[in-house]
C-alpha positions as CSV (number, residue, x, y, z in Angstrom):
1,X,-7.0,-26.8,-53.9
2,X,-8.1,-22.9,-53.5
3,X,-8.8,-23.5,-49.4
4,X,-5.3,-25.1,-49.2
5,X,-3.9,-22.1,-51.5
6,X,-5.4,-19.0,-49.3
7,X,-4.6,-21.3,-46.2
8,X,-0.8,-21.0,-47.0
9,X,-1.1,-17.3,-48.4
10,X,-2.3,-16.7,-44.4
11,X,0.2,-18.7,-42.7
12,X,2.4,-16.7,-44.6
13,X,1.4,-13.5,-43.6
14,X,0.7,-14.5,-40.5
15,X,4.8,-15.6,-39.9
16,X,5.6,-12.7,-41.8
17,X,3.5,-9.9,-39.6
18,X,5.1,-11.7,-36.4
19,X,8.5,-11.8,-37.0
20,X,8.1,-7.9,-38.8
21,X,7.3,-6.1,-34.8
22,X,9.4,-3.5,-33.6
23,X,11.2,-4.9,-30.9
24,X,10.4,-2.2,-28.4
25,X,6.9,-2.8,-29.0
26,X,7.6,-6.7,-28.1
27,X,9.0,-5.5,-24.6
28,X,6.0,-3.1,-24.0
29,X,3.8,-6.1,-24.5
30,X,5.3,-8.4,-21.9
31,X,6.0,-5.7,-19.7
32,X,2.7,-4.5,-19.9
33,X,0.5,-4.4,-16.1
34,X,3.6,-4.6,-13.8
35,X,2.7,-4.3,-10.4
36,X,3.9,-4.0,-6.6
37,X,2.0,-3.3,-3.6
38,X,1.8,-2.9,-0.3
39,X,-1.3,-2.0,1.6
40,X,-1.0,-2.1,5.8
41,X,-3.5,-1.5,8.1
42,X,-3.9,-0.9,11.9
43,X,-7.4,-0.4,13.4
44,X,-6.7,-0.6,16.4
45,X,-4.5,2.0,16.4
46,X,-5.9,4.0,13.6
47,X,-3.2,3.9,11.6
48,X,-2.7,2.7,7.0
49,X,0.3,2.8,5.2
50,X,0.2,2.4,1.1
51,X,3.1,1.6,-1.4
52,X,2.8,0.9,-4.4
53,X,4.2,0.9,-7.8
54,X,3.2,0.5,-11.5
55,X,4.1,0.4,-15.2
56,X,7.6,-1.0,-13.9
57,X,10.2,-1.0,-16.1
58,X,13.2,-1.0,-13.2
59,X,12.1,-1.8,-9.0
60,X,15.1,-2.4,-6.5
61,X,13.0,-2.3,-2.8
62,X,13.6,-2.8,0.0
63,X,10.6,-1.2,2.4
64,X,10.4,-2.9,6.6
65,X,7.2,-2.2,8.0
66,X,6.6,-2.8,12.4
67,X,2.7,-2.3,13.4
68,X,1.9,-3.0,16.8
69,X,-1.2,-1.9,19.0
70,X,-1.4,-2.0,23.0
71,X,-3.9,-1.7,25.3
72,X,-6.5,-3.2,23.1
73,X,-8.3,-5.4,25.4
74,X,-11.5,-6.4,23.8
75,X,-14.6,-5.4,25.7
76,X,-16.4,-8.5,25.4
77,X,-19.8,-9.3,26.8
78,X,-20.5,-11.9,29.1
79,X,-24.2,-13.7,29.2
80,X,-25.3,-11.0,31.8
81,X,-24.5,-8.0,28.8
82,X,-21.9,-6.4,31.4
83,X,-18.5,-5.9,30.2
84,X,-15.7,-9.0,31.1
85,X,-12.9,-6.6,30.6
86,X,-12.3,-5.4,34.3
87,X,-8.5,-4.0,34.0
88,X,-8.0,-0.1,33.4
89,X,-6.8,-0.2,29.9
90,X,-9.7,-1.8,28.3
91,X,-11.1,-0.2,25.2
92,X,-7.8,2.1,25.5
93,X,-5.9,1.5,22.3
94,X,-2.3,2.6,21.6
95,X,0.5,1.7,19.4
96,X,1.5,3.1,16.2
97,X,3.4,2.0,12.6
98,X,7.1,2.4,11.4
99,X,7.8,1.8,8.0
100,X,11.2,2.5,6.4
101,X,11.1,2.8,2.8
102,X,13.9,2.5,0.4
103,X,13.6,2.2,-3.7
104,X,14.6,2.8,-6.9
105,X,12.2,2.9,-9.5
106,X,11.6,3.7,-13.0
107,X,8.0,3.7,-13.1
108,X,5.5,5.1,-11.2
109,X,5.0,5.3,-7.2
110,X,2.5,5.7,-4.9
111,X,3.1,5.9,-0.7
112,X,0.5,7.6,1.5
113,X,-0.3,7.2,4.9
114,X,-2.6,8.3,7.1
115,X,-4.0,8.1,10.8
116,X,-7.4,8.2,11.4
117,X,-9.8,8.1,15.4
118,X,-9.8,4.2,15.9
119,X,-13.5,4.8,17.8
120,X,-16.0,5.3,15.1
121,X,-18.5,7.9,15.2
122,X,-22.1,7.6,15.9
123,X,-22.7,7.3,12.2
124,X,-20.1,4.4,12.0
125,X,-17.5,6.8,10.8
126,X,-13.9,7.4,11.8
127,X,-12.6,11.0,11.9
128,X,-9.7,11.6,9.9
129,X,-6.9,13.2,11.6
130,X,-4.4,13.6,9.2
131,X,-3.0,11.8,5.6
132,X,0.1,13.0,3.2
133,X,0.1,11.4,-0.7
134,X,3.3,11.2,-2.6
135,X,2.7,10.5,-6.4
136,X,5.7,10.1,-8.9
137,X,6.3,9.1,-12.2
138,X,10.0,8.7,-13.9
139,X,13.5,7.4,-12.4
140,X,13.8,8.5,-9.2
141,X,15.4,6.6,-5.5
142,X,13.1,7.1,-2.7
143,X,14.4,6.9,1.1
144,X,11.8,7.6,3.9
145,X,11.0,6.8,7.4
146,X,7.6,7.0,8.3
147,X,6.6,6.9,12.2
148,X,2.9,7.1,13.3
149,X,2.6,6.4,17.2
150,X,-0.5,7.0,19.2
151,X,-0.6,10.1,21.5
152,X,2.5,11.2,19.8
153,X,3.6,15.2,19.3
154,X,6.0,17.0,16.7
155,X,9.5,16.7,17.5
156,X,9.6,12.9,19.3
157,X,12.4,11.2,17.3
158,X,9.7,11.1,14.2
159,X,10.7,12.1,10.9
160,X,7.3,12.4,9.2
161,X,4.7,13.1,12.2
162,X,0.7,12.1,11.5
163,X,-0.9,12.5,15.4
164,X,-3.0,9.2,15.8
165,X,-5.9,9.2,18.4
């Protein structure tokens, strides 16, 4: 009879302690770990793109990404160890990314890109050649056009110019 007595004194408390939360706290809880995000990469053409966003509370997006790479004939070996690629434009690698971003967020943001030497080092490394990091936190709308082309210079049609190798 005293189990079945402090069982219900419990259950009680237990109903009680639910139904007392703050409701904001209730939506923090299920909005809790909200995430979106985009990670594109181009080795070829030494080229990364990240977007991402956390702690959403509000995400209207709407980001188009194009990655291509030309040129990017693989110099395979044949059984003989000499290379099989005989055209010109083996081991040349060209081509770029073009991402268009356009959000509204209440949250937080991340987008960075960078461009980077597609032909690693003698360590195994590949030089970086140049990277921007945007990181925001509130309500804010976010328009951008990213262009990162191979052999490209300041001023050709790009709106945010990275030089890739």
């Amino acid at each position: 009879m005293f189990k079945l007595i402090c069982l219900m004194i419990a259950a009680t408390a237990l109903i009680s302690g639910v139904q007392g939360m703050p409701q904001g706290f209730a939506t923090a809880m299920n909005n809790a770990g909200q995430k979106d995000i985009l990670i594109v990469n181009n080795y070829d053409t030494g080229v990364s793109l990240t977007e991402s966003y956390t702690d959403i509370e509000h995400l209207e997006r709407n980001t188009q990404v194009n990655t291509r790479a030309y040129g990017t004939e693989s110099a395979a070996s044949d059984a003989n160890g000499t290379d099989a690629g005989s055209s010109s434009t083996a081991g040349s690698r060209e081509g770029g990314l073009e991402a268009s971003i356009s959000s509204n967020v209440i949250g937080k943001a991340y987008i960075s890109w960078q461009s980077f030497d597609p032909i690693s080092s003698r360590n195994g490394r590949r030089q970086l050649l140049g990277r921007s990091v945007e990181d925001l936190t509130g309500v804010f709308s976010i328009d951008k056009f990213i262009q990162l082309w191979s052999g490209s210079r300041p001023g050709e049609i790009s709106v945010d110019w990275l030089p890739c190798s």
